[in-house]
N, C-alpha and C positions, 0 to 999 in steps of 0.2 A: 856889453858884458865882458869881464875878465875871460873867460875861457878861451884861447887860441888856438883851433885844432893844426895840427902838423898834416893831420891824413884827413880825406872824408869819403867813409866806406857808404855807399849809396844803390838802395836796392832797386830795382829797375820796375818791375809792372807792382802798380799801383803806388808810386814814388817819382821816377823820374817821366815814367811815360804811363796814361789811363788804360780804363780796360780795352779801347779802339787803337793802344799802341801808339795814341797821339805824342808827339812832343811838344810843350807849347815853347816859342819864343822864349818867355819869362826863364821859360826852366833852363832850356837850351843858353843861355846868356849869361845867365848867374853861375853855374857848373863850370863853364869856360874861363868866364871872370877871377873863380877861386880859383882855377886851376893854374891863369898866367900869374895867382899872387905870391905862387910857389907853395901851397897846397898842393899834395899829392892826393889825386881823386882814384878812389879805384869803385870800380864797378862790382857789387857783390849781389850775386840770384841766384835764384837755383836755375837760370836758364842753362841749356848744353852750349858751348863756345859759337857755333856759327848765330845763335840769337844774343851774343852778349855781343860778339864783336859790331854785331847791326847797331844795337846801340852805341857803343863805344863811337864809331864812325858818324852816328848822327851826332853825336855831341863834338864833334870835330877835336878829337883828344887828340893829342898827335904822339904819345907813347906812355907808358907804364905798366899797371898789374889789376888784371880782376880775379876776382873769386867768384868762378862760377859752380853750378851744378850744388848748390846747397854746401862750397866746401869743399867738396870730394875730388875737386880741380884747381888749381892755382896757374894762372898763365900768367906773361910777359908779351909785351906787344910795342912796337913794330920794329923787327919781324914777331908774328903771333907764334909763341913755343909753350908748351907744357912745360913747368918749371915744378909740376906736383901734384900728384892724382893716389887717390885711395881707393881699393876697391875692395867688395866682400861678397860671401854667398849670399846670392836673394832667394836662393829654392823654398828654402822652407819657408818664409816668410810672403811668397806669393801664392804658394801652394793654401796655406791656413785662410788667407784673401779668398783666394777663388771656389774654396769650397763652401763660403756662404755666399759669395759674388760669383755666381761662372760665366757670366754675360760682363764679365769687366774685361775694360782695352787693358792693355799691357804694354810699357815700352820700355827696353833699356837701351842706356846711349853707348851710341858708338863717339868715342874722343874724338872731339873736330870733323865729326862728319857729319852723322844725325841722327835717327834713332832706327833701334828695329824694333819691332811690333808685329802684336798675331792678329790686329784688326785695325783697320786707317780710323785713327784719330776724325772728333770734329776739325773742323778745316782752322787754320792756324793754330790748333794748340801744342805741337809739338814742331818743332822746326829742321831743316840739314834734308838730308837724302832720309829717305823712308824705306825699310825692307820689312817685309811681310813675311813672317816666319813663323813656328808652331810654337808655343810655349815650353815646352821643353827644352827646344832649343835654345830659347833666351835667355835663359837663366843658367845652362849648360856649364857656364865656367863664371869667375867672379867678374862684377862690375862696377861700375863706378856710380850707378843709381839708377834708379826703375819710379817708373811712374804707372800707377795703375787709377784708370778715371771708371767710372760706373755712371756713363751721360744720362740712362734713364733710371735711377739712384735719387731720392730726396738725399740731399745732402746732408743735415742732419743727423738722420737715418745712418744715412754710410759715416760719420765720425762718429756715433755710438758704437756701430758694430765694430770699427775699427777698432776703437782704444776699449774695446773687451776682448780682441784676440789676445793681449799679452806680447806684443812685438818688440821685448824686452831688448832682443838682441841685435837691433838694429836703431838707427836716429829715423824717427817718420814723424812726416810734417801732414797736417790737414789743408787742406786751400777753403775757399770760400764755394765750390763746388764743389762733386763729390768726388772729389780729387786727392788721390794719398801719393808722396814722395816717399821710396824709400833711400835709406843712403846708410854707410858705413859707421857702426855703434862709436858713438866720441865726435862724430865730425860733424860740422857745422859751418856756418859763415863767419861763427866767431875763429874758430881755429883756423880756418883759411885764412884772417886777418894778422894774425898770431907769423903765420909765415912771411908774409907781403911786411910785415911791422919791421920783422926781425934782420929780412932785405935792406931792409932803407935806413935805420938803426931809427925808429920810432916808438917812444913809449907808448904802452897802452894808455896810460893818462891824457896824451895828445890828441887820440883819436876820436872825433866827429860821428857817429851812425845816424843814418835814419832809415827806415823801413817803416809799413804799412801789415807787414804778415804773421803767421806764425812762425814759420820760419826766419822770422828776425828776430825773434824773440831773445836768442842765446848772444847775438850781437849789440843789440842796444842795454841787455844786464852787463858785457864785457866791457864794450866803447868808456873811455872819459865822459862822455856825453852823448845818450841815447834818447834820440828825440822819436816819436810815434807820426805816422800821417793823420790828420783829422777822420778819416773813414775805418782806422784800423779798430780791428775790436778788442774791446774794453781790455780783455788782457793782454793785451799787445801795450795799449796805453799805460797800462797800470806799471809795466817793469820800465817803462820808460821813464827818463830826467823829466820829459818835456814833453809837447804835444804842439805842431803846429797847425797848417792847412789842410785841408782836403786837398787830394791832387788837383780836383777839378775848378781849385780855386790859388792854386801854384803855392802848395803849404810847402813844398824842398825849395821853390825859388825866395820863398819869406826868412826861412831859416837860413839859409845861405846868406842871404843881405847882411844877417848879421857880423859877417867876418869879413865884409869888404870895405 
């Protein structure tokens, strides 16, 4: 194909690694390959920096930039520095959450460390050091993003209720469980790209995405060419260029082929 990306912005769970956090070889190999053909790879998720950087190091990167936290963080690695963090009030916006949810986890992140929360998480969904705190207190001053899960929540359910609070003044993403992100109104994974672009003097026309979520959503409409995973849903596919693999059938490692 004609199209040559300069950059390739690459969302991490349900893209480069499955829902067991697997990496397969294929993926791991093809990501490396771009990266020695002077491809700049950056890593974009809403995970908080100590679960980006695991990836990063499993893909044996050996320096650049990702966009983590949905955006609301931009780092530079190695040495790993915050190069850009946004932060906003989440009170009232978790406040409006918990009084139809009051049995919902709660976390917001700590920068580079890992998250605090007023209840322990199912076991690996939130990663870093963990502090157990009262919600008041979390939300006490601005942050850089909050996640609120409802484990015994039909998921469904909880993205109806959601997207009828009105959570106008904030960016919030749905997951595929009953899983809400929130983050700073404007910011995205596309804007965190927008920064990392501006770094390296790369047009938005050059740039490669792919993702699986909703919260790719704003990245593969931005990218020169935004490809979907095979498992992502339908309106994730639909803003996309393209539509590759399933992760579970190495659909980032097939897209990738294409530019080596």
């Amino acid at each position: 194909m004609t199209f040559a990306p300069r950059l390739a912005a690459l969302d991490v769970d349900g893209t480069i690694v499955d829902q067991n956090n697997a990496l397969s070889p294929a993926v791991h190999d093809a990501v490396l390959a771009l990266a020695e053909s002077g491809v700049a790879i950056v890593v974009a998720t809403g995970r908080a920096m100590p679960g980006t950087m695991e990836v990063v190091e499993r893909l044996s990167l050996a320096d650049g930039f990702a966009v983590t936290s949905n955006g609301a963080i931009v780092i530079g690695y190695h040495p790993v520095e915050v190069l850009h963090s946004v932060t906003f009030d989440a009170s009232e916006a978790v406040r409006r959450v918990l009084e139809h949810v009051p049995d919902a986890l709660v976390a917001v992140e700590e920068i580079g460390v890992g998250y605090r929360v007023n209840q322990p998480f199912p076991e690996g969904e939130v990663s870093g050091r963990i502090t157990v705190e009262d919600v008041d207190s979390l939300v006490s001053e601005p942050v850089t993003r909050v996640v609120i899960r409802a484990p015994d929540h039909d998921a469904r359910e909880f993205a109806e209720l959601v997207h009828g609070l009105g959570l106008s003044d904030t960016n919030y993403y749905i997951g595929y469980t009953s899983w809400l992100d929130l983050a700073p109104e404007g910011v995205s994974k596309a804007s965190g790209l927008e920064m990392v672009c501006a770094r390296l003097d790369v047009a938005q026309a050059d740039v490669l995405a792919i993702g699986d979520g909703f919260n790719d959503v704003e990245m593969l409409e931005w990218a020169g060419r935004g490809v979907a995973m095979g498992q992502a849903p339908e309106p994730v596919q639909d803003v996309a260029d393209d539509v590759t693999g399933t992760v579970a059938d190495d659909g980032l490692a097939a897209e990738l082929a294409r530019y080596l």
